[in-house]
FIKEDREN-299168 format. One record per residue (C-alpha): x, y, z; residue in three letters. Coordinates in steps of 0.05 Angstrom, whole numbers, plus 5000, padded with zeros to 4 digits. Layout:
XYZALA
...
This chain:
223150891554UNK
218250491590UNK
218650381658UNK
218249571647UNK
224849701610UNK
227650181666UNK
225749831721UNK
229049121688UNK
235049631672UNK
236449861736UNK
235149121759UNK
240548901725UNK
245649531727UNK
244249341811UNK
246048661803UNK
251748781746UNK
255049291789UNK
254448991856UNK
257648211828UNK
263248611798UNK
264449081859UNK
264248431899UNK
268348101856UNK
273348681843UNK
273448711926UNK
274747951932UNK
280947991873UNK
283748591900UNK
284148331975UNK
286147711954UNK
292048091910UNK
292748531978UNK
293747872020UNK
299647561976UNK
302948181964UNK
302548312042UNK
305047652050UNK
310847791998UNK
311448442038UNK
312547922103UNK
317447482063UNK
321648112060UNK
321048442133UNK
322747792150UNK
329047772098UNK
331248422121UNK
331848252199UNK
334947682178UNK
340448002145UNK
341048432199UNK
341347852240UNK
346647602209UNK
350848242197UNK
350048272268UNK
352847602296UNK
359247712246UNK
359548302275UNK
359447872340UNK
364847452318UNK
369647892286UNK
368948312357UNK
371647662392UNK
377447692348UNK
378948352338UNK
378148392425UNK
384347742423UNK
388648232380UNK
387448872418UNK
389948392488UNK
397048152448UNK
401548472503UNK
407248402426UNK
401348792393UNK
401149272459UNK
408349312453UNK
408849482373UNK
402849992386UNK
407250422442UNK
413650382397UNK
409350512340UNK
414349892305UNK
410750092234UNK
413849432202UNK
411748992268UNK
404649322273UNK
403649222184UNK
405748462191UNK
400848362272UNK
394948612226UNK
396548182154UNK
397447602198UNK
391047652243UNK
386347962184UNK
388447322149UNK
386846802214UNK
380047152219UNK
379147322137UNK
377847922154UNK
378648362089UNK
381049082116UNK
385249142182UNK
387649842205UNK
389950102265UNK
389450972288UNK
393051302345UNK
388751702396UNK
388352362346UNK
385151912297UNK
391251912246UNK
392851182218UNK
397850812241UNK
398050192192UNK
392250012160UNK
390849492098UNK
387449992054UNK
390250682076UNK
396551112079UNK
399451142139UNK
397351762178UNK
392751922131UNK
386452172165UNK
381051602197UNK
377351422133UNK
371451252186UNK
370851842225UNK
363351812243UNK
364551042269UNK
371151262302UNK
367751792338UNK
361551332363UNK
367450852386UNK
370851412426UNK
363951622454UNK
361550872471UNK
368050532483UNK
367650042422UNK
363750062357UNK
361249562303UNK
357049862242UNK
357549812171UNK
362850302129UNK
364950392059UNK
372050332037UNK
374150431965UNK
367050381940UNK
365649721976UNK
361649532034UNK
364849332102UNK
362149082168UNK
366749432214UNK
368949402275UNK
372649892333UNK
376449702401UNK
381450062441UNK
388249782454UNK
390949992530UNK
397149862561UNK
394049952606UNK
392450692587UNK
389050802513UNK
394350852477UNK
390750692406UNK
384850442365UNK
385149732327UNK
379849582269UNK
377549052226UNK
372148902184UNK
369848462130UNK
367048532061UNK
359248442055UNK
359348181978UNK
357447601942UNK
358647021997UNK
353847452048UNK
348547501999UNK
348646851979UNK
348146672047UNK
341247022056UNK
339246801997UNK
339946002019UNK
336346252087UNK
330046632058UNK
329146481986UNK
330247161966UNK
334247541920UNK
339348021953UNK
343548631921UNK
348649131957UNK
348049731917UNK
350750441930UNK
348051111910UNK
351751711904UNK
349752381915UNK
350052641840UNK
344652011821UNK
350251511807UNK
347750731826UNK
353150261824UNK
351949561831UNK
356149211888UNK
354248461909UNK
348848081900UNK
345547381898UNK
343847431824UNK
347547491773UNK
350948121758UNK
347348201685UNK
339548231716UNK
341748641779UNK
345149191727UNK
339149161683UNK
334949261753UNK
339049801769UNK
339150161710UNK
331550221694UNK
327850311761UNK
334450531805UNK
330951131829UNK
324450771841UNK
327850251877UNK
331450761926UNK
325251021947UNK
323150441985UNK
328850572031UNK
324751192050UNK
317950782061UNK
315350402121UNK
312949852069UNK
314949512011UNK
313349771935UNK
313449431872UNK
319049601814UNK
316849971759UNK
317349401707UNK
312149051762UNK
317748431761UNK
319748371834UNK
316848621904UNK
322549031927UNK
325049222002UNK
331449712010UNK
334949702076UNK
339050262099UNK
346549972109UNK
350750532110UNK
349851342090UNK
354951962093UNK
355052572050UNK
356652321985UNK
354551491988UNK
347951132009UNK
348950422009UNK
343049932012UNK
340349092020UNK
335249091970UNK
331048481975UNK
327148251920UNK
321847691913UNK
318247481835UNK
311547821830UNK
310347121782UNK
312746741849UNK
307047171883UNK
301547181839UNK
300846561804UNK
294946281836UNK
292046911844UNK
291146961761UNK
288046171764UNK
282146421818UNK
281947031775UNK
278246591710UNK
274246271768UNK
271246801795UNK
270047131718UNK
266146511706UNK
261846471773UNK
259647231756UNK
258047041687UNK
253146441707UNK
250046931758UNK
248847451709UNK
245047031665UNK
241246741717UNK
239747561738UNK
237847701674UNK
232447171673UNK
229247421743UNK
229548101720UNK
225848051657UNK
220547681701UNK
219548231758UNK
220148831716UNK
213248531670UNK
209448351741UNK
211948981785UNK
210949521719UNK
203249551728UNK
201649781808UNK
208750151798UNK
206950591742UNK
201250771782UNK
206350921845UNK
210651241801UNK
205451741765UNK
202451871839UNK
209552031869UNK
210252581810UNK
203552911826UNK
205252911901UNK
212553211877UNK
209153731833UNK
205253921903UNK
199153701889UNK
195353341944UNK
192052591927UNK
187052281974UNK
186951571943UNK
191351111904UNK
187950551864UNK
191149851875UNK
189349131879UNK
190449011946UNK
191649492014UNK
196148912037UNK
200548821979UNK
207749091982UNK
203649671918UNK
198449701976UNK
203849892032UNK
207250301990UNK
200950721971UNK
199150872042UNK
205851012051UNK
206451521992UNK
199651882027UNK
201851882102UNK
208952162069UNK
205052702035UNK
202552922109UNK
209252872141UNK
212453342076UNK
207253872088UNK
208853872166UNK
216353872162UNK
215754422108UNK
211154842146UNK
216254702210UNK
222054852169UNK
219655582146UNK
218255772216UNK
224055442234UNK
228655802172UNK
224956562195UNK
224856432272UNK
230456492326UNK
230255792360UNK
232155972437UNK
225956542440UNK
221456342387UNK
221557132356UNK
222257202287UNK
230057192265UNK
234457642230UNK
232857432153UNK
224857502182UNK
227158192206UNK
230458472136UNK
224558242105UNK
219558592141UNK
224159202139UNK
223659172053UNK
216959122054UNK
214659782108UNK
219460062056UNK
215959791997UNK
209660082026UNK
212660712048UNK
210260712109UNK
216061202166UNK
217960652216UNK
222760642276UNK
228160122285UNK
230160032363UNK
236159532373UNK
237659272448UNK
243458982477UNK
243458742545UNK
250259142580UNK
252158632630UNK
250057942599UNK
257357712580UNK
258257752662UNK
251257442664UNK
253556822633UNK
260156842656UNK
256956822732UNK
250056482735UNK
252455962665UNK
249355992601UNK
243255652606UNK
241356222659UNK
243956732609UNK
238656372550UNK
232556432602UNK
234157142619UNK
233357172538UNK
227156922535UNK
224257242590UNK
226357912551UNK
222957712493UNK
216557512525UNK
216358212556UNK
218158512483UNK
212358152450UNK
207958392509UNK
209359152503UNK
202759642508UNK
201860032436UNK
204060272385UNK
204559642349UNK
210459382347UNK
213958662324UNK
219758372363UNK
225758012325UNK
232857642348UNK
238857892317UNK
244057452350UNK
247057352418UNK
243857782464UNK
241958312414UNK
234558412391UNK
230058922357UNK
224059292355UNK
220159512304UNK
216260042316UNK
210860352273UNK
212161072289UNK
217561622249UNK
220661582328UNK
220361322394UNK
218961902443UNK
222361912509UNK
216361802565UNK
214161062514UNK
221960832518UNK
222160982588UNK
215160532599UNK
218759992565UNK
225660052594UNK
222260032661UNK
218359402637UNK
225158972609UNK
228759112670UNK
224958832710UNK
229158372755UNK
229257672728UNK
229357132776UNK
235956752756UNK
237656022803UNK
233656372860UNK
237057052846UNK
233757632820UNK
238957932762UNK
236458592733UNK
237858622648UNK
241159412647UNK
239259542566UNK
241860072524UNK
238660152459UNK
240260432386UNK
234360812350UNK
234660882266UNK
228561262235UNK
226061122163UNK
225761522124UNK
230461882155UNK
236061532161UNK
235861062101UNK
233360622047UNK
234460072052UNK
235259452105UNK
242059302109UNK
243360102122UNK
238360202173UNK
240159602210UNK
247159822218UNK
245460522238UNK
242160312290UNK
247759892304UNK
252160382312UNK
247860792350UNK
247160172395UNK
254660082403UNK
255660892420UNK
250560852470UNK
253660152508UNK
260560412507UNK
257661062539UNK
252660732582UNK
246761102565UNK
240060752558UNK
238661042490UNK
241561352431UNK
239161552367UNK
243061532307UNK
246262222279UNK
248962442217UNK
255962322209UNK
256161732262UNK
256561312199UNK
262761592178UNK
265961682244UNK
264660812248UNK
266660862181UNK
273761292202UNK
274560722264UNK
274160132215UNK
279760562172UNK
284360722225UNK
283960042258UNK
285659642194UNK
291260222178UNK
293760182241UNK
296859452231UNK
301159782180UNK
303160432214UNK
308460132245UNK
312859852179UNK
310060412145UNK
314661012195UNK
308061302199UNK
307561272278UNK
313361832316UNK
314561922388UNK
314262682423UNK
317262762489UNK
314563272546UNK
318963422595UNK
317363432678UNK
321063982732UNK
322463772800UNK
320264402840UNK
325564342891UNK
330764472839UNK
327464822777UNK
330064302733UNK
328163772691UNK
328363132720UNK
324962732669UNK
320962652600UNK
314462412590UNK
314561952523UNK
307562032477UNK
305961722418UNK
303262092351UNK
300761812286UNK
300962232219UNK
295661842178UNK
297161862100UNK
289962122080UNK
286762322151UNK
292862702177UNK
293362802248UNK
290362242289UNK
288762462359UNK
292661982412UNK
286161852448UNK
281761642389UNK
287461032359UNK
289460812431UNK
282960692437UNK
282060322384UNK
287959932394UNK
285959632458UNK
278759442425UNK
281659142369UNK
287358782402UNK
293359162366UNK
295859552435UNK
301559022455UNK
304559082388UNK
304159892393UNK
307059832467UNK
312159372433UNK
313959802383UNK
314060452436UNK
318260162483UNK
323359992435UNK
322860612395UNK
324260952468UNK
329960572485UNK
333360632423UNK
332161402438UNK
334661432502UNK
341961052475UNK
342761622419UNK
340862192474UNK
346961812510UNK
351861772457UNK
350662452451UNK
352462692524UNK
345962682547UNK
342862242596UNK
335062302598UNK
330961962646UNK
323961802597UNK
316461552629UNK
313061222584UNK
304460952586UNK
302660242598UNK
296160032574UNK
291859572613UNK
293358972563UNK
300859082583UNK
299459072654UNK
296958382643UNK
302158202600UNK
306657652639UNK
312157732588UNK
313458432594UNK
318558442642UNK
322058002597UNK
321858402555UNK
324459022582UNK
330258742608UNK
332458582538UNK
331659202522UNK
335359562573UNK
341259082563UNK
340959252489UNK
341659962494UNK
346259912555UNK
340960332595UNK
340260312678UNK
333160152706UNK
333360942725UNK
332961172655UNK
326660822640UNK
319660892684UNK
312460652678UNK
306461102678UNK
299460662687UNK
292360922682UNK
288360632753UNK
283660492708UNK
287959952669UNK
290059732749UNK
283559662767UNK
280559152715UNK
285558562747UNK
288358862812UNK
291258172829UNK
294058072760UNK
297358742759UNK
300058782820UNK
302658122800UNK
305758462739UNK
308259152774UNK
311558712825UNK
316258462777UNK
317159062744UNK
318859452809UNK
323358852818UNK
326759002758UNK
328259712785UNK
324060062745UNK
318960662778UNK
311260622776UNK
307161122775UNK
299661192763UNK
296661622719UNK
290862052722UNK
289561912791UNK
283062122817UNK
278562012749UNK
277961202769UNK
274060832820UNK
281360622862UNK
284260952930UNK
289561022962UNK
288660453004UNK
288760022948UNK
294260402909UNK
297460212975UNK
297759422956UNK
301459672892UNK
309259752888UNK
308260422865UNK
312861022873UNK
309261632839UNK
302061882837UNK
299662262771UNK
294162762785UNK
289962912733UNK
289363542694UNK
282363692704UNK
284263802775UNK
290064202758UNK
288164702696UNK
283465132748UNK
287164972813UNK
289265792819UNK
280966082809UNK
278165312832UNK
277565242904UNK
274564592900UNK
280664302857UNK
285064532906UNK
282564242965UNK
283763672926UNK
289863632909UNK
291163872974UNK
288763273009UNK
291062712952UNK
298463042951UNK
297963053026UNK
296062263027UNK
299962122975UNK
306262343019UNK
304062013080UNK
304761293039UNK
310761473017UNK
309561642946UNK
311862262901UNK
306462742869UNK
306862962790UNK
301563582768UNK
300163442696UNK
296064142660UNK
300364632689UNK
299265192640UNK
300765802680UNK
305866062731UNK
299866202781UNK
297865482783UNK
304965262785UNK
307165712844UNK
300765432880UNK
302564722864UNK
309564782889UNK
307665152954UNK
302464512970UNK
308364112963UNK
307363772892UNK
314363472871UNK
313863482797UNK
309963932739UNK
307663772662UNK
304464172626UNK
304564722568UNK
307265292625UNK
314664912615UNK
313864632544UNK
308564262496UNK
310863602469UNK
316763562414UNK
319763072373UNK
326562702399UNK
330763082353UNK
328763802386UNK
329963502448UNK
337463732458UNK
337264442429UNK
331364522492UNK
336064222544UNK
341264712536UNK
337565362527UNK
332265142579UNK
333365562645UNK
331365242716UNK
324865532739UNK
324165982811UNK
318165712834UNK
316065862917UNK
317765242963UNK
319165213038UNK
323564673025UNK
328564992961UNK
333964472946UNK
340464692924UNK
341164632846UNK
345563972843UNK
344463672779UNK
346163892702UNK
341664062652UNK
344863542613UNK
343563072663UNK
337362812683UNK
C-alpha cells in the first residue's frame, strides 16, 4: 500500500474515530445527565415519602398520646375491663381511622388488640422493645401481610402500668398520595425470605405492578441494596427501592419508578442530530484528506525511508528536501539531531544497565559476566566478597547519605589497589567484590588492602573506620560456574561476619552446612504441628539439703531425615530467622502443661525454663504467662526464667523493662551463663534478678583449674553480697561438686546428678533418687520430700 493511501487512511481513521468518540462522549453524558436527573426525581420521591410517613406518624402520635391520658382508659387498663378496653380502642381507632389498635401489659402479652388474640405474644416485638428502651416508638410494622405505620406510648397511672398502639395501613390512598406530590409511580411490595414477592399497594394499577414484579422482582430488590438508582431489566422504568420494614422472614419496600420514555425522549431527537452533524463533517474530512495525503506523500516518503535506515542503525548525514524551513525541512533536522541523542542515551543506558549508580563500579550482571568469560578462557581467578560489619549502625547513626559516601569512598580505594590486577564490582547494599587475577589471595596482599579500606573515613566531621570482613572463592577450585562461585564466597563472607574475622576462605562442605541451615530453618516452621520437637528436663540439688529443688526444662528436635539436631545449631537459627517467639511459645506451654500432669500425679516440680533475647523484648509475654499459669492452676513458684546476659545486654532498658514485670508476676530470674558476656554485676544489679548461672567452662575444671576457681570464688562471693543465689552448671564429678559446695555455691547441674530425660522418666528418678552428702559449713536439715520440689 502506498503511503499516499496510508497516510489519507490514517487521516481519516483519526478524524472517523475522534467525531464518533466525541460524539459517543456527548450522547452518553447527555444520557448520564437525564438519567441522573431521573435518579434526582426519585431521591427526591423517596424523602418525600418518608416525609410523609413521618408527619402521620406525627399525627397519629397526637392521638394515640389523647388516648393513652383517658383517666376511663387508665381506669379499664388497671382493671384490665377486657370488654371496656375492646370497645376504648374500636371507638378511638375509628375517630383517628386508624386501621389496627392494640394494647400489651408490661410483659409484652396483649391485652386487646384489633388484629390479635388476646395475650397472644406482642406481634411487634423489635418496635415494642425500642419503645421500652426510648420511652415511645413510631416505625413501620407488618401485620397479616400488610404494611403499618405504627406507633407505641405508655399508659401510667401514674406508674406504667401498660403499652397502647395504633397504626395505620400504608396502601393504596398513601401511594396515591405521593404519586399526586412527585409524579411518580409508587408500589409497597414485600419479599419473603424463600424468594416470594407479593404485591401490596401501589399507585398503578395492580395488573402492570404484578407483571413488574414477576419479571425483574429480583432485579428490582437489589436497588434496595445500592446507594443509587438502577434501571429494570425490561429497561421500562428507572427504579428506587426504599427499605420500610425488615425481620427474619419479610422485607418490605417503596419502590419508586419513573418512564425511561418520560426520560429519554429528547435525548433520541438530539441523537439523529448529532448522527447528521458527524456525517457532513466526514465528508468534508474526506475531501481535506485526499488533498494532504497527494501534497505531504512526496518529502514524507523521503522521511519515512530515512527514519527506517536510522531504525535499522545506520547513520545518515543529510536528508534531501526542498526547503530547511519547511515543516519536511524541520522534521529532517530533527530526524538527524534524534539520531545523535539515540546513540548517547544508548551508550548511557549500557553503562547505566552494567554499572552500580551510587559508586560508578561495574554492577552485579557486569560482574557474572566477567566471571563466564575468565572461565571461558580458563584462566584460575580469585573472587573476594566484602561486607562492611558495622554499616547498618553506620546508617542508623551518621543517616544514609553518610552511609552512601562511606560507599563510595570504599570503592575509590578498591579501584586504586597496588597489583595484581584486579576489577572492582557492587553487589548490593554494602556488599562488593573483587576480582582478583590470582588462584588465591595470600595473607601479607589482603592485609595491604585491609589496612588501605579501613582507613578512617571522615563522616559529618567524624572520622568512622569501615571494619571489613571478607569471603574468598577460588576458581577452579571451588566451581564452574558464576552463580556457584558467587555464593561460595557468599557464604564464606557470611561465616566470617558472624565470627568477626577479617577473612575467610571458602571450604568444602560449607556449602552443604548453608545448605543444612536453609533445611532446618524452613523445617523448623513445621516441627511444631509435626510432634517432632520434645522437651528433656535436668534436674538442680540445693547443696544445703542434697535434694532436688528444681528442673531445668531443654528443648530437643528429632529431625525426620537429619536426626538429632543439636539445641545450639536450630536456636540459632531460630532467632536469625525470626521463628524463636513461636518456639518459646510453644515451650512454655508444652512446660506448663507438664508441670499440671506432674501435679495430678502427686508431684509438684518446680521447672526453669530459657528465654531468648527476642522474648526478653517481647512486651506481651507476661501476658502471656499469666494465662498460662491460670490454665494449668500453677503458682508463680513452679515456673522460673533462665536468661543468657547476652540476650540482657542487647536492650538493657527494654529488658529490664520486661523482667520487671515478670518479677512482678512472681516469677524468679536468673541469668545464664554468667561470665561469657560483656555485663557485671553492677549492672546485673539494675535487674530484678534472683539467681546467677555460672557457666560451665568455669566449672568442668574447677577441682585441677586454679584459675576457674578463683573465679567462681569471687563471682559466687559477689553474687551473695547483692543478694542473689549461685547455680554451677557442668558439674560432672563429686570432686568439683564437694569444691563448689564448700565455696558456698547454692545449687548444681550437671551429668554428676543426672543428664537430661524426657518428662515421662521424670517420676521413676524422683523416687529412686537419694539426697546427695556433699561438705558445707552451713548443712540444712533435710525438710522437704523428694516428691516435692
Amino acid at each position: 500500500m502506498r503511503f499516499r493511501t496510508r497516510l489519507m487512511i490514517v487521516l481519516l481513521t483519526v478524524v472517523i474515530v475522534s467525531q464518533l468518540a466525541t460524539g459517543a462522549a456527548f450522547l452518553r453524558a447527555t444520557q448520564n445527565d437525564v438519567l441522573a436527573k431521573g435518579s434526582q426525581r426519585l431521591d427526591v420521591g423517596a424523602r418525600v415519602l418518608t416525609q410523609l410517613l413521618e408527619t402521620r406518624g406525627e399525627q397519629l402520635r397526637d392521638n394515640v398520646a389523647v388516648l393513652a391520658d383517658d383517666f376511663g382508659f387508665k381506669s379499664a387498663v388497671s382493671t384490665q375491663d377486657t370488654d371496656t378496653l375492646y370497645s376504648v380502642l374500636a371507638n378511638h381507632g375509628d375517630r383517628t381511622d386508624a386501621d389496627i389498635v392494640l394494647l400489651n401489659n408490661l410483659d409484652g402479652r396483649i391485652l386487646a388488640s384489633s388484629h390479635h388474640a388476646q395475650d397472644s405474644a406482642m406481634p411487634f416485638p423489635e418496635l415494642f422493645e425500642r419503645a421500652r428502651q426510648e420511652g415511645s416508638a413510631i416505625g413501620v410494622v407488618v401485620a397479616d401481610g400488610q404494611p403499618y405505620e405504627f406507633v407505641m406510648l405508655p399508659v401510667r397511672a401514674p406508674n406504667l402500668i401498660g403499652w397502647v398502639g395504633m397504626g395505620f395501613l400504608i396502601d393504596e390512598e398513601v401511594t396515591a398520595e405521593i404519586n399526586a406530590l412527585t409524579g411518580l409511580d409508587v408500589s409497597v411490595v414485600n419479599y419473603r425470605d424463600n424468594g416470594e414477592i407479593s404485591y401490596l399497594a401501589s399507585s398503578q394499577n395492580e395488573q402492570l405492578a404484578t407483571r413488574l414484579l414477576s419479571g425483574n422482582g429480583n432485579a428490582l430488590m437489589e436497588t434496595a441494596d445500592s446507594s443509587s438508582s438502577q434501571m429494570t431489566a425490561d429497561e421500562e422504568y428507572l427504579s428506587f427501592a426504599s427499605p420500610l420494614y425488615a425481620d427474619a422472614a419479610n422485607q418490605t419496600y417503596a419502590l419508586l419508578q419513573l418512564s425511561r420514555n418520560e426520560l429519554l425522549g429528547a435525548y433520541r431527537s438530539l441523537q439523529w442530530q448529532l448522527l447528521g452533524i458527524i456525517a457532513l463533517i466526514l465528508l468534508f474530512t474526506i475531501a481535506v484528506a485526499m488533498w494532504s495525503a497527494r501534497s505531504m506523500s512526496k518529502p514524507l516518503m523521503v522521511l519515512a525511508n530515512a527514519a527506517q535506515r536510522i531504525g535499522k542503525g545506520e547513520r545518515i548525514h543529510s536528508l534531501p528536501v526542498e526547503s530547511e524551513r519547511s515543516e519536511a525541512g524541520l522534521l529532517a533536522s530533527t530526524l538527524l539531531s534524534m539520531q545523535e541523542g539515540i546513540a548517547q542515551r544508548e551508550a548511557v543506558l549500557q553503562h547505566q544497565s552494567r554499572h552500580d549508580l551510587l559508586t560508578d563500579l561495574p554492577n552485579r550482571f557486569s560482574a557474572q559476566e566477567d566471571i563466564s568469560q575468565s572461565i571461558l578462557r580458563g584462566e584460575p581467578f580469585t573472587l573476594l566478597r566484602l561486607a562492611v560489619n558495622n554499616f547498618r549502625d553506620i546508617n542508623d547513626t551518621f543517616g544514609y547519605a553518610l552511609g552512601d559516601h562511606m560507599l563510595v569512598m570504599l570503592a575509590k580505594r578498591l579501584q586504586q589497589l597496588p597489583g595484581p590486577e584486579s576489577k572492582a564490582y557492587r553487589l548490593d547494599g554494602d556488599e562488593l567484590l573483587l576480582l582478583l587475577k590470582q588462584p588465591s589471595s595470600d595473607f601479607a596482599w589482603r592485609t595491604r588492602v585491609l589496612t588501605t579500606l579501613q582507613t578512617p573515613i571522615d563522616l559529618d566531621k567524624s572520622p568512622i573506620t569501615p571494619f571489613l570482613s571478607t569471603g574468598e572463592s577460588n576458581y577452579p577450585d571451588h566451581g564452574d560456574s558464576p552463580q556457584l562461585l558467587l555464593r561460595r564466597a557468599d557464604i564464606a563472607l557470611d561465616i566470617a561476619r558472624r565470627q568477626r574475622h577479617p577473612h575467610q576462605r571458602y571450604i568444602e562442605g560449607q556449602d552443604e552446612r548453608h545448605l543444612r541451615q536453609l533445611m532446618l530453618i524452613r523445617d523448623l516452621q513445621e516441627a511444631v504441628s509435626n510432634a517432632e520437637l520434645w522437651m528433656a528436663y535436668q534436674p538442680k540439688v540445693d547443696t544445703r539439703t542434697g535434694l532436688v529443688c528444681q528442673f531445668e526444662a531443654l528443648m530437643r528436635w528429632r529431625h525426620p531425615s537429619l536426626g538429632f539436631v543439636p539445641p545450639d545449631e536450630f536456636i540459632e537459627l531460630a532467632e536469625r530467622s525470626g521463628s524463636i517467639r513461636m518456639l518459646s511459645r510453644w515451650m512454655l506451654t508444652h512446660v506448663c502443661e507438664q508441670l499440671h500432669a506432674w501435679q495430678q500425679r502427686g508431684y509438684r516440680v518446680s521447672v526453669a525454663v530459657n528465654l531468648s533475647a527476642s522474648d526478653v523484648t517481647d512486651r506481651q509475654l507476661v501476658t502471656y504467662l499469666s494465662g498460662l499459669l491460670e490454665r494449668y492452676q500453677l503458682t508463680p513458684d513452679q515456673l522460673s526464667l533462665e536468661v543468657t546476659e547476652s540476650a540482657v545486654m542487647q536492650d538493657i532498658d527494654l529488658a529490664k523493662a520486661t523482667l520487671l514485670e515478670l518479677n512482678q508476676l512472681g516469677l524468679r530470674i536468673s541469668i545464664d551463663d554468667y561470665g561469657t558476656g560483656h555485663s557485671s554485676l553492677a549492672q546485673m544489679k539494675r535487674l530484678p534478678v534472683d539467681e546467677l548461672k555460672i557457666d560451665k567452662s568455669f566449672v568442668l575444671a574447677i577441682d585441677s583449674q586454679h584459675d576457674d576457681a578463683t573465679i567462681v570464688r569471687s563471682t559466687i562471693d559477689m553474687g551473695h553480697s547483692l543478694g542473689l543465689t549461685l547455680v554451677a552448671e557442668g558439674v560432672e564429678n563429686y570432686a568439683s561438686a564437694a569444691l563448689l559446695s564448700k565455696l558456698g555455691c547454692d545449687y548444681l547441674q550437671g551429668y554428676w546428678i543426672a543428664k537430661p530425660m524426657p518428662s515421662e522418666a521424670v517420676p521413676a528418678w524422683l523416687d529412686s533418687f537419694s539426697p546427695l552428702d556433699l561438705p558445707h559449713p552451713q548443712t540444712a536439715a533435710l525438710t522437704t520430700s523428694q516428691r516435692t520440689l
